[in-house]
N, C-alpha and C positions, 0 to 999 in steps of 0.2 A: 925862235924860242926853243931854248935848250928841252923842253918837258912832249914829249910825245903823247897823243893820245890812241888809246890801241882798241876802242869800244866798239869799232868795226870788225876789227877780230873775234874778240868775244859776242857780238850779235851773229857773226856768220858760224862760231862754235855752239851757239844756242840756238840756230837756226831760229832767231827772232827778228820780228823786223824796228826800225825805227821808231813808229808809230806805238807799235806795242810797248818798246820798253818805255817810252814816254810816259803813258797812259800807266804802266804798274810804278812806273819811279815817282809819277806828279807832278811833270814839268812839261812844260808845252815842247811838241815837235820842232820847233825852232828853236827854243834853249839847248836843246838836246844836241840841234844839228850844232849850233855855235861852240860847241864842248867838243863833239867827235872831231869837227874838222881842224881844232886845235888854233880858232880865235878866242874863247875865252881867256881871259884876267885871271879869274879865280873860278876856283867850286868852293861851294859849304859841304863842309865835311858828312851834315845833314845828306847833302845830296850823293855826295861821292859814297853814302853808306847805306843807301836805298839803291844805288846803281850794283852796290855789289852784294847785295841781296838777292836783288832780281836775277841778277847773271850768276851769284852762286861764284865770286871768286872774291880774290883779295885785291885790294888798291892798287898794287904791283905790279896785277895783271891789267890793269885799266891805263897807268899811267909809267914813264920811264922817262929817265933822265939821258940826252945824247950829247956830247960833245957838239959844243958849237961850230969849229972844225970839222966834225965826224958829215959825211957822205949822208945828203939827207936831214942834215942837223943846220 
């Protein structure tokens, strides 16, 4: 999947754990994991704008687009 997810980033820059952000976003620790490890389909924009609330950043910071070619991608 071209779309990165970088929410591991930003939890280890907020020095917060998994668990937490779950619990302040409203989604259970297993949706949460299905998103960072970049099996989800989709997010609701709902979700994706609680997540960067909590973490204090923007979408952009959360999510990136890689060449499907690209190293990693």
């Amino acid at each position: 999947m071209p779309i990165a997810v970088d929410i591991d980033v930003m939890l280890a820059r907020r020095k917060m754990s998994v668990g937490e952000l779950a619990d302040r976003v409203g989604i259970t620790p297993a949706n949460l994991a299905v998103l960072k490890n970049g099996r989800a389909k989709a997010v609701r924009f709902s979700t994706l704008a609680a997540l960067c609330e909590v973490l204090e950043c923007q979408p952009g910071d959360l999510l990136r687009w890689e060449s499907e070619g690209a190293p990693g991608g």
